[in-house]
C-alpha positions as a Markdown table, in Angstrom:
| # | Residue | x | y | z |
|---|---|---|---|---|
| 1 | Unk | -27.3 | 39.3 | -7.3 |
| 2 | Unk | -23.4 | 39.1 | -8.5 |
| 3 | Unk | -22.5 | 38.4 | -4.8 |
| 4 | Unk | -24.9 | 35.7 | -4.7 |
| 5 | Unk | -23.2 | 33.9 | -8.0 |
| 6 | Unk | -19.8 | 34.5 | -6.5 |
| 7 | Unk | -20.9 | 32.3 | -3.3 |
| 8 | Unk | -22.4 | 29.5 | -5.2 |
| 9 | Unk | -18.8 | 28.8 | -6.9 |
| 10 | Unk | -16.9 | 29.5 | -4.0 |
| 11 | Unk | -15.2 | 26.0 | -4.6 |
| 12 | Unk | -14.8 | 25.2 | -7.9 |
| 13 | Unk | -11.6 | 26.9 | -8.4 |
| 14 | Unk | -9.8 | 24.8 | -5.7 |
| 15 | Unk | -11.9 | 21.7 | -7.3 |
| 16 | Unk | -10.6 | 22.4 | -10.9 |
| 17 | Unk | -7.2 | 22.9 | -9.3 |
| 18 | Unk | -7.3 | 19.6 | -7.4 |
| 19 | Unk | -8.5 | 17.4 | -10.9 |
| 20 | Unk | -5.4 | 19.1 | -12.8 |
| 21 | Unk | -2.9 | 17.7 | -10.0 |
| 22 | Unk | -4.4 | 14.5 | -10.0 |
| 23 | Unk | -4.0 | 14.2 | -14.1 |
| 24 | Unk | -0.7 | 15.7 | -13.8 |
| 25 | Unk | 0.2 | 13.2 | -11.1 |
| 26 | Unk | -1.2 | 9.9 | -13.1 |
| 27 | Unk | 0.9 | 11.0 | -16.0 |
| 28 | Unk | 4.1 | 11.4 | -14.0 |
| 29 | Unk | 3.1 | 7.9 | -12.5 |
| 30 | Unk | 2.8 | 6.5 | -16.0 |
| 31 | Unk | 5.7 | 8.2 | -17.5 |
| 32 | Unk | 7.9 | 6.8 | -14.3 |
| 33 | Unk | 6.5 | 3.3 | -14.7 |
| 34 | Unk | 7.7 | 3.3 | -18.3 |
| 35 | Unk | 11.0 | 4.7 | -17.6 |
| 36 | Unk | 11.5 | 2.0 | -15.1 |
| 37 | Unk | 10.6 | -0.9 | -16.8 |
| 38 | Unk | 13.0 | 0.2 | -20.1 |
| 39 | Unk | 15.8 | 0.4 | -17.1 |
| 40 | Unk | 15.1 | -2.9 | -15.9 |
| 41 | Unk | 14.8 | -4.3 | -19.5 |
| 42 | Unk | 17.8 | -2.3 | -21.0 |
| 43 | Unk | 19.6 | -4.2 | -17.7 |
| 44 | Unk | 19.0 | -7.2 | -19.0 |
| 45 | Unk | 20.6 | -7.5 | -22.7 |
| 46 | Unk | 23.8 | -8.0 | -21.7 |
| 47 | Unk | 22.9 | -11.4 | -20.1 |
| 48 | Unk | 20.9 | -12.1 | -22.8 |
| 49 | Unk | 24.1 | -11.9 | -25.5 |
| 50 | Unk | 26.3 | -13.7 | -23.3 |
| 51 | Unk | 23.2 | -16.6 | -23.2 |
| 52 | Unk | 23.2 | -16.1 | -26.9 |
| 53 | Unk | 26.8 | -16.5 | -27.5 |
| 54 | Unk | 27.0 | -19.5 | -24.6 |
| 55 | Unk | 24.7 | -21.9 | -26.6 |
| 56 | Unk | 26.3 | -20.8 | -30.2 |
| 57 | Unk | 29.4 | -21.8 | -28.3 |
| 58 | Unk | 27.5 | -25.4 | -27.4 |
| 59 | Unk | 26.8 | -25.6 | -31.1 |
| 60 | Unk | 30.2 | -25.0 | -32.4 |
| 61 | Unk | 31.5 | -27.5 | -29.9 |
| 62 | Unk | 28.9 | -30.0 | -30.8 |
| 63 | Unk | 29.5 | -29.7 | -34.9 |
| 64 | Unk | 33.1 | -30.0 | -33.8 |
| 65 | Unk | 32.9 | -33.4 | -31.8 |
| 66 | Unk | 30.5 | -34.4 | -35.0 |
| 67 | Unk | 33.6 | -33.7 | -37.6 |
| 68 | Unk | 36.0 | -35.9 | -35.5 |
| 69 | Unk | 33.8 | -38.6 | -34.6 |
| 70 | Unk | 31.0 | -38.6 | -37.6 |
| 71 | Unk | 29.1 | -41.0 | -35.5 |
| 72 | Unk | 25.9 | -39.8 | -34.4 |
| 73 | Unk | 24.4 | -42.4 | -31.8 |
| 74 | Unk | 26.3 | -41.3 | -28.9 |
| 75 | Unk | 26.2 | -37.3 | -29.7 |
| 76 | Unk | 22.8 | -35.9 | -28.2 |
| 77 | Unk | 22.1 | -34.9 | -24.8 |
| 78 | Unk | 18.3 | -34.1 | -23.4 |
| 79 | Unk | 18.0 | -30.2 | -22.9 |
| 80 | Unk | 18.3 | -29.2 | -19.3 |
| 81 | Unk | 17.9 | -25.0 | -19.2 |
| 82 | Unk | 21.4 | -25.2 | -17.0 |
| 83 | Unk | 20.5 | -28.1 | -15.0 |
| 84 | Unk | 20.2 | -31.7 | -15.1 |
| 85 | Unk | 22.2 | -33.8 | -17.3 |
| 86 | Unk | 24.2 | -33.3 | -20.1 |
| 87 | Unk | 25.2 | -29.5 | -19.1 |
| 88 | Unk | 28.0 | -28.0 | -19.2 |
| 89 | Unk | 29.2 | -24.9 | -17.1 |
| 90 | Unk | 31.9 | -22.7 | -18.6 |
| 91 | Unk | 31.9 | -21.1 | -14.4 |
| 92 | Unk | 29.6 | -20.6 | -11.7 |
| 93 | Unk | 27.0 | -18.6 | -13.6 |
| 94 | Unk | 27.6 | -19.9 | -17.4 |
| 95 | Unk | 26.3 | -23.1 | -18.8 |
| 96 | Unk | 25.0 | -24.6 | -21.9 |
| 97 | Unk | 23.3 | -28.0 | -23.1 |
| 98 | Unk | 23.0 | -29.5 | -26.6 |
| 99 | Unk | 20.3 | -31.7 | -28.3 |
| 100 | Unk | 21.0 | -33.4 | -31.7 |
| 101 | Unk | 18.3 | -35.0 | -34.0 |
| 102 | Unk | 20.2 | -37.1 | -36.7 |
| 103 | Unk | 18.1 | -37.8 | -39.6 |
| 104 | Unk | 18.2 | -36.8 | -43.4 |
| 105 | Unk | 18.8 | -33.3 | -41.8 |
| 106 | Unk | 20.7 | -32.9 | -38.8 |
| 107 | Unk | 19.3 | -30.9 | -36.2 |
| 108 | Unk | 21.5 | -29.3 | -33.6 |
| 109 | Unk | 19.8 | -27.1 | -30.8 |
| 110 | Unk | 21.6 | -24.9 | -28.5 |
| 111 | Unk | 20.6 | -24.2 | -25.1 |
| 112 | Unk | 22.6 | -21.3 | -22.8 |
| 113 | Unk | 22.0 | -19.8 | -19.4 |
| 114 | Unk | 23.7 | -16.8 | -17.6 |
| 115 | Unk | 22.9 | -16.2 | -14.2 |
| 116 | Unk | 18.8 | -16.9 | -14.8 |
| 117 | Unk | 18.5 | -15.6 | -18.6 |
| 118 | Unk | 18.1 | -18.6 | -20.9 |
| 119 | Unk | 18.7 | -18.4 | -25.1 |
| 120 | Unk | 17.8 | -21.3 | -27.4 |
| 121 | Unk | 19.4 | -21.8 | -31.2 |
| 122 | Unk | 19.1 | -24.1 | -33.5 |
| 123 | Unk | 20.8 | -25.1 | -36.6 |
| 124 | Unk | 20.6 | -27.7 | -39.6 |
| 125 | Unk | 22.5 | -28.9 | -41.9 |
């Protein structure tokens, strides 16, 4: 009667070993994807600082025109995400815009681009 038992599970051993692979396998998967997509991202914030700094650059030279001219109505330019009017490219892949809203509070916003990554900041005074 043990022989007969023996028969009947035959398989399961190669079964259980085959659903152990397969959740070892997903996790691998998982744990790769992860790792990848901190690479890629991790890849990426060194363009994003130099966007940063490009449209803080924008600002300053905006505030700076504003202090030697104090006339706003010929100051702001439409945003343009490094194309269109009213850019400006520091080289190939670098460029900023400005927008200034003159009111009680003066609005400045800074917009920079390095090779596809855009950052935005804004100031008031």
């Amino acid at each position: 009667m043990k022989h007969t038992i023996y028969i009947k599970n035959k398989g399961a051993a190669l079964l259980l070993t085959l659903l152990i692979l397969t959740a070892i396998l997903a996790i691998a998967f998982g744990v790769s994807t992860l790792i990848f997509g901190e690479t890629k991202m991790s890849q990426e914030v060194p363009k994003s600082l130099r966007a940063y700094y490009v449209a803080e650059a924008g600002i300053e030279r905006k505030l700076y025109e504003i202090r030697k001219q104090s006339n706003f109505a010929d100051i702001g330019s439409a945003p343009s995400w490094c194309s269109g009017a009213g850019k400006v490219c520091l080289d190939a892949d670098t460029c900023y815009a400005v927008d200034v809203t003159a009111g009680a509070t003066t609005y400045i916003k800074g917009y920079g681009c390095y090779k596809g990554t855009r950052r935005a900041i804004e100031v008031s005074y």
